[in-house]
C-alpha positions in Angstrom: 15.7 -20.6 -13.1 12.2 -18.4 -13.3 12.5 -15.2 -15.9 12.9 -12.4 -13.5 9.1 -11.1 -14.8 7.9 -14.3 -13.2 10.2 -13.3 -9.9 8.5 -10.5 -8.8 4.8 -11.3 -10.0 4.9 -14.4 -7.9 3.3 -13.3 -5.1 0.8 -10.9 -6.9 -0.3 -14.4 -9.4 -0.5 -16.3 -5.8 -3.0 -14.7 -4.5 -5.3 -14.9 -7.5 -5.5 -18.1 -9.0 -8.3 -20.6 -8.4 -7.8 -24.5 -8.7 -11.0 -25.9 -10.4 -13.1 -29.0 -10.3 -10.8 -30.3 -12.9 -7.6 -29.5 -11.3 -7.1 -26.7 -14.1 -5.5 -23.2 -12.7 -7.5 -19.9 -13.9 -7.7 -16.5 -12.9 -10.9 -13.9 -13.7 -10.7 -11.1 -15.5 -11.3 -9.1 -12.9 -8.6 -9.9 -10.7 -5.8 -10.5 -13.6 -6.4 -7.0 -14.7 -6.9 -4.9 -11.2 -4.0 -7.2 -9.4 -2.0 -9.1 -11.8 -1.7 -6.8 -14.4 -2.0 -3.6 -12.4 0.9 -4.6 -10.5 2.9 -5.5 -13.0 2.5 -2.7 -15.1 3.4 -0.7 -11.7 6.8 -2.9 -11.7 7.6 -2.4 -15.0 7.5 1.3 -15.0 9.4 1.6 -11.4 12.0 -0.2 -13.6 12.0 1.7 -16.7 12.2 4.6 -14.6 14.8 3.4 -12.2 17.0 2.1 -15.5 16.1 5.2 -18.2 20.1 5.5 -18.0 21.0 2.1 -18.5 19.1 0.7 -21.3 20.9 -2.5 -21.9 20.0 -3.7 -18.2 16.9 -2.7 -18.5 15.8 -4.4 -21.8 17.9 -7.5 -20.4 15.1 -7.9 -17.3 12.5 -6.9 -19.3 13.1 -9.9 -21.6 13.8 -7.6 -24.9 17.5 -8.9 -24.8 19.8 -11.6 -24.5 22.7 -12.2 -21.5 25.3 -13.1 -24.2 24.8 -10.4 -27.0 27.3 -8.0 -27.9 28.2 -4.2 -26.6 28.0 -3.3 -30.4 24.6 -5.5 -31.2 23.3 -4.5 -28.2 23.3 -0.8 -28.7 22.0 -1.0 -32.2 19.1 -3.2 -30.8 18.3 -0.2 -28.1 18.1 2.4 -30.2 14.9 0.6 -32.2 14.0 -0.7 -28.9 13.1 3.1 -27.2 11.5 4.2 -29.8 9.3 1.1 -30.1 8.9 1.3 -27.0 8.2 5.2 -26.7 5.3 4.8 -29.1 3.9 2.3 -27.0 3.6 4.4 -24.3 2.9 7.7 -26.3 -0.6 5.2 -27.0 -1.3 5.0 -23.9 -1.3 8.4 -22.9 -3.2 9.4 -25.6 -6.0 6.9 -24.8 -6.1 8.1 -21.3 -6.7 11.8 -22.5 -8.2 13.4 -19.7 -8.8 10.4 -17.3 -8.0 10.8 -13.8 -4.1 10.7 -13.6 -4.2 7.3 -11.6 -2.5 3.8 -12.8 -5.8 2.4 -12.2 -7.1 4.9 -15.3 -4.0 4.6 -17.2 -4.1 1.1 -17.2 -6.8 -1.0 -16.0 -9.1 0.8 -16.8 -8.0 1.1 -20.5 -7.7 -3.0 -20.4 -10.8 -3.8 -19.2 -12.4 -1.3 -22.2 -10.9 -4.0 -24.7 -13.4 -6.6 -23.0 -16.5 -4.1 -23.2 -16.4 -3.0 -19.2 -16.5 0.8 -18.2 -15.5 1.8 -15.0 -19.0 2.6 -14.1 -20.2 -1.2 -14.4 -17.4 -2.0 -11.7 -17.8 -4.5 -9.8 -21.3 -5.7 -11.0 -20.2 -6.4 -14.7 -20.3 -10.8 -15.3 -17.7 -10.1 -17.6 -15.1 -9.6 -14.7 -15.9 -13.0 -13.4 -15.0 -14.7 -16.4 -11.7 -17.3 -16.5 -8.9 -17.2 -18.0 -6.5 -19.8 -18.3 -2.5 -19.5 -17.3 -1.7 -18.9 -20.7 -3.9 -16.1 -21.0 -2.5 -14.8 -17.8 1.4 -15.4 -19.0 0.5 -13.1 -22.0 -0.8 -10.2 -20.3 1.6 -10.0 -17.6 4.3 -9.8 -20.1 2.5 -7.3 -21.4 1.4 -5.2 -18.5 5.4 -5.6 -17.6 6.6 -4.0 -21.0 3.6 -1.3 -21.1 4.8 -0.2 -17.5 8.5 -0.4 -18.4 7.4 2.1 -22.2 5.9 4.7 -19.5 8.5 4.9 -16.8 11.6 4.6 -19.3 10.0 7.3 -21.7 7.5 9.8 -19.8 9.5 10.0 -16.6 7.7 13.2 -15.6 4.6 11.7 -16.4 5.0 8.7 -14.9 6.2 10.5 -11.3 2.7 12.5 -11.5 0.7 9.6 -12.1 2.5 7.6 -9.0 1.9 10.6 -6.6 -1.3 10.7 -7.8 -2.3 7.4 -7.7 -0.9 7.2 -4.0 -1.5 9.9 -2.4 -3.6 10.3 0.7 -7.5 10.2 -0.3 -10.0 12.0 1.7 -12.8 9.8 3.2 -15.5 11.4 0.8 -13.1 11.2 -2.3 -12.9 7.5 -1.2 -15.8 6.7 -0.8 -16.4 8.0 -4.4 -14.0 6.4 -5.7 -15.4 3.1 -4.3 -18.3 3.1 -6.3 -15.9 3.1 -9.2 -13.3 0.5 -9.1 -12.2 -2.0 -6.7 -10.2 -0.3 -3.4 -7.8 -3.2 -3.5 -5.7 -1.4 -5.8 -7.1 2.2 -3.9 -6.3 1.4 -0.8 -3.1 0.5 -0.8 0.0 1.9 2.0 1.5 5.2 0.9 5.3 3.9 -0.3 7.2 7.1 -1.7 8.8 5.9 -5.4 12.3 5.8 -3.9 11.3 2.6 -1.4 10.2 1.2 -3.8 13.0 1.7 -6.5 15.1 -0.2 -3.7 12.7 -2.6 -3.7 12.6 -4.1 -6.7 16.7 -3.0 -7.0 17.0 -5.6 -4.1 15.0 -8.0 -5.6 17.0 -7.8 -9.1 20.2 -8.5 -7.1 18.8 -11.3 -5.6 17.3 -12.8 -8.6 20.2 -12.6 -10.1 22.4 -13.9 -6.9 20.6 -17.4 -7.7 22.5 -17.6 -10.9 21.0 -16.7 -14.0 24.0 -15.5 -15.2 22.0 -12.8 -17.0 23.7 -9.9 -15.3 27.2 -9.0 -15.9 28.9 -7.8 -12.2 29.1 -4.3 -13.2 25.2 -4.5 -14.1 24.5 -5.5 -10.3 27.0 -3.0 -9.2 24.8 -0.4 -10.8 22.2 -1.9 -9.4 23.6 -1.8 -5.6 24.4 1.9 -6.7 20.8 2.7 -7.4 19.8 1.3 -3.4 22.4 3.8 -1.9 21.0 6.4 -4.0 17.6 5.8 -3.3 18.0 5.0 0.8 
């Protein structure tokens, strides 16, 4: 049974990785960080958001807790886990400053600084075309997951601007500024409003868990289920 991190990035780590000569899987830096990573720290604070009420669920699917621990453990271990995880994304904001409010700013942009690549050298920099191996992409989709669960979980206003933001309608000049920028895969994307896709990934949490992880009690999937009804 796949961690449910590795569930729902499936299909985003599909599309990426390239077989080499050797039969070795790698990924560029490019795409881990504007489709991997971007989309998992997307996922992560969708859930954060979604969950900021139920904490226990939330740190179970993001990995930060066990299926077995105890009611009283459990709340002990939340309490440290918000505020380690409310600093985390307090860092982020504060790096941002005065970006653009977009993920691809928030985030990717921020990422790809740590490998010396400005958003002005996109997509002509070498250093996006370097390769990673699956190792290398295991720890920065964790990490992208957990970054994106700190925002939504902690900064909910903040994190509802920056998704309206990020999607909202772009005029054709403002694109085609923007395209000069960074790459319109992650740009370009069909307008979803935040509640389609909070049933989204709801859905695919129920089904994750339908294939018997045993992670999730019943009344965790019953909140779940509440949270499509809600959100239909």
């Amino acid at each position: 049974m796949s961690s449910f991190l590795i569930f729902i990035a499936e299909p985003a780590v599909g599309g990426v990785v390239e077989k080499t000569f050797f039969g070795k899987h790698k990924v560029s830096i490019g795409s881990l960080y504007n489709v991997v990573g971007y989309w998992a720290y997307q996922q992560g604070a969708v859930l954060g958001y979604a969950l900021r009420n139920n904490l226990k669920l939330l740190a179970k699917l993001a990995g930060l807790l066990g299926a077995n621990i105890h009611d009283k453990e459990a709340e002990e271990l939340t309490i440290s886990l918000r505020e380690w995880l409310r600093k985390m994304a307090l860092e982020q904001l504060e790096e941002a400053g005065n970006e653009e409010k977009t993920f691809y700013h928030l985030y990717t942009a921020r990422e790809l600084r740590t490998f010396g690549i400005k958003n002005p050298r996109w997509p002509s920099d070498k250093a996006l075309k370097k390769k990673v191996d699956t190792k290398f992409v295991g720890r920065v989709l964790r990490s992208s997951f957990i970054k994106g669960v700190a925002l939504g979980l902690n900064f909910p206003t903040e994190f509802i601007n920056f998704w309206e933001y990020t999607y909202r309608i772009r005029s054709n000049s403002e694109s085609k500024e923007t395209s000069k920028i960074v790459d319109l895969e992650t740009e370009t994307q069909p307008f979803r409003t935040l509640s389609e896709v909070i049933v989204e990934i709801c859905r695919s949490t129920i089904s994750w868990a339908s294939e018997g992880s045993g992670i999730l009690s019943r009344k965790e999937i019953k909140y779940l289920e509440q949270l499509v009804i809600e959100n239909e």
